[in-house]
Every structure is written in C-alpha cells, then in structure tokens.
N, C-alpha and C positions, 0 to 999 in steps of 0.2 A: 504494500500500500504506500504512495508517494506522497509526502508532505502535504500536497495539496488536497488529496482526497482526506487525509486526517483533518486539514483544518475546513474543510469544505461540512464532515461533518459533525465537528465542533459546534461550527455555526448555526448549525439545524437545532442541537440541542439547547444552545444556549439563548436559540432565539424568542423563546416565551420568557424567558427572563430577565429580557434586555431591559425593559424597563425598572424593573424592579433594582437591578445591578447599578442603574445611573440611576438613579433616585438616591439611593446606597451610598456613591462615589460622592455624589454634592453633597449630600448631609456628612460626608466625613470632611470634606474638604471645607465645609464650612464650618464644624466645627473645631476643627484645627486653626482654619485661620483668624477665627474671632478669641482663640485663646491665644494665639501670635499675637494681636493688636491688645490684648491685655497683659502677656509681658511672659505669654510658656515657652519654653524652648525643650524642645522635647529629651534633647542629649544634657541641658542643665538639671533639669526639674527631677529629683528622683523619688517616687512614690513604690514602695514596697507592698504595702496591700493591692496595688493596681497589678504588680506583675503575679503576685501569689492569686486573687481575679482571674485572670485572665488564664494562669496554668487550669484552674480548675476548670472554667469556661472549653479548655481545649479538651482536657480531659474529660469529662460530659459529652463530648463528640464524638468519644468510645460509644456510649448506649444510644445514642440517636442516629445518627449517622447511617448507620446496616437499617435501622428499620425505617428510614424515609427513604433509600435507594430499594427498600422493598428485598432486604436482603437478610443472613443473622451473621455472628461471627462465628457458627460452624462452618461456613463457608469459605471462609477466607482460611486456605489451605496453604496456598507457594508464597513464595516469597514476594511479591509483584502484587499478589492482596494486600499482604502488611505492609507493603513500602506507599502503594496507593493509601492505605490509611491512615497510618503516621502523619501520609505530608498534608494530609486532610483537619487531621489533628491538629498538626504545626498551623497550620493555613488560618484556622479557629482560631487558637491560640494569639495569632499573632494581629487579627481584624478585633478580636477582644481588647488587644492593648492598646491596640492604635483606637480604640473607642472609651476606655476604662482611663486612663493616664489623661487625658487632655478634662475627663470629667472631676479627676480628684483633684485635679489644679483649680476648678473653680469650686470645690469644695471647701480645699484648704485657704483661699484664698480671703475666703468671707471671716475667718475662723483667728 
C-alpha cells in the first residue's frame, strides 16, 4: 500500500470529525494564548498536580479506549496493538496537559 493510499484513507476516517478536531484546535489555541497575554509560559510555569492530571487522564485511556474502537484488551495480542496503544495513551496524556497546565495557571493565579 503507497503512502498515498494510507493517507487517502486517513482522510475518509477522519472526515466526520473534522469539525469537531478544529473546534478542539481553536479552543486550545485560545486558550493558550489568553494565558500568554496574562503572563504563562509554558516551559517557566511549573504545576505538579497538572502533570500527575494528566498521567492519570492518559492512563484512563487504558479502559476506554478498546471499548469506543468497539474493541477489548484480549485483543490486543502483537506487539503493533501495544505500540498502537501506548502512543494512544501518550497522545491522551499529553492533549490533557496541554489543556490541564494552562488551567492551573489561572487557578493559581487568583490565589
């Protein structure tokens, strides 16, 4: 299969949820940038409850995950399931922090 037919249908699956994916993308980017214009920097600011957040958040993506692809995790046998899942894991993980750490900033902030 040639690069192009993978992303050919890529595009197919991801096309019901195009919107919902930019909807997604400007609510993060806005709120990143309005904690920019009040003083977060994401590599300054360091919040510990936000990343221990967001591990659990990823880890939670263990039990959901198989059952919204309509799958279980006796399925997942080779090695290319686990690796698919992990970065699925990670993936979770790391949309949680980029959403969880800019919120503890204006938490902290009032405080």
């Amino acid at each position: 299969m040639s690069i192009y037919s993978t992303l050919t249908i890529l595009m197919y699956a991801l096309a019901p949820f195009a919107w919902w994916l930019t909807i997604g993308t400007i609510v993060l980017i806005t709120l990143h940038f309005v904690a920019y214009l009040r003083g977060y920097q994401i590599t300054r600011y360091r919040c510990y409850p936000a990343v221990a957040i967001a591990a659990l958040v990823g880890l939670s993506a263990l039990l959901w995950i198989p059952p919204m692809t309509h799958s279980q995790l006796s399925y997942i046998a080779t090695w290319v399931d686990w690796s698919v899942l992990v970065s699925a894991i990670i993936g979770t993980a790391v949309i949680a922090y980029l959403v969880v750490h800019p919120l503890s900033f204006f938490v902290r902030e009032r405080t």
